[in-house]
N, C-alpha and C positions, 0 to 999 in steps of 0.2 A: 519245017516242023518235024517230018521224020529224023534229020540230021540231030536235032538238039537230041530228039528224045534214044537213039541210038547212042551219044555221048552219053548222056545222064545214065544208061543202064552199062557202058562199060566204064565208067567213074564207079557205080557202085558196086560193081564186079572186083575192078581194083582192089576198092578198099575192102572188101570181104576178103579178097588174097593178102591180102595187109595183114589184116586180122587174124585168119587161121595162121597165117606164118606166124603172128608172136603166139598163138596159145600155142601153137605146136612146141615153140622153143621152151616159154615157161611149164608146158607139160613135160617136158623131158630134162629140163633141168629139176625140175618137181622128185621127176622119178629117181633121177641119179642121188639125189641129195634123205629120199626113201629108202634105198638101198644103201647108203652110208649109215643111215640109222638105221637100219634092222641090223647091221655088219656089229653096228658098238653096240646093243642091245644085247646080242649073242654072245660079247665079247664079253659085259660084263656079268651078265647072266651066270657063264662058265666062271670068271671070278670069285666072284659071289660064293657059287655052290664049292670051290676050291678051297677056297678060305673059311667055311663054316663046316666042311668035310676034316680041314686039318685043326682046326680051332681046339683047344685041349678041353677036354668033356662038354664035347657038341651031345646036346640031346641029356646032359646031366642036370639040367634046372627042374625038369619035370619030377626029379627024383626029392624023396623025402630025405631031410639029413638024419644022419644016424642017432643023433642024439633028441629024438620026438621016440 
């Protein structure tokens, strides 16, 4: 009876090690694939403000035209 129940609790030891090992992996693949998106977020971000910085009369909509 001891025997079984010593197996039974390093079977379920096992598979807890089973188990933290794949969250671990899918946690760190997680992260690597988080840090590629914040990387292109920043990337387009700077685009963005590039491209409406050189836009020809950025900030001229707000303006009344001259003929009112």
């Amino acid at each position: 009876m001891p025997d079984e129940r010593l197996i039974e609790i390093e079977t379920r030891i096992a598979h807890q090690e089973h188990t933290i090992a794949e969250l671990n992996d899918a946690l760190s693949s997680q992260q690597a694939q988080i840090a590629k998106l914040e990387s292109l977020v920043n990337a387009l971000r700077e685009r963005v403000r590039a491209l409406s910085d050189s836009a020809p009369g950025a900030g001229a909509s707000d303006e009344i035209p001259p003929h009112y």
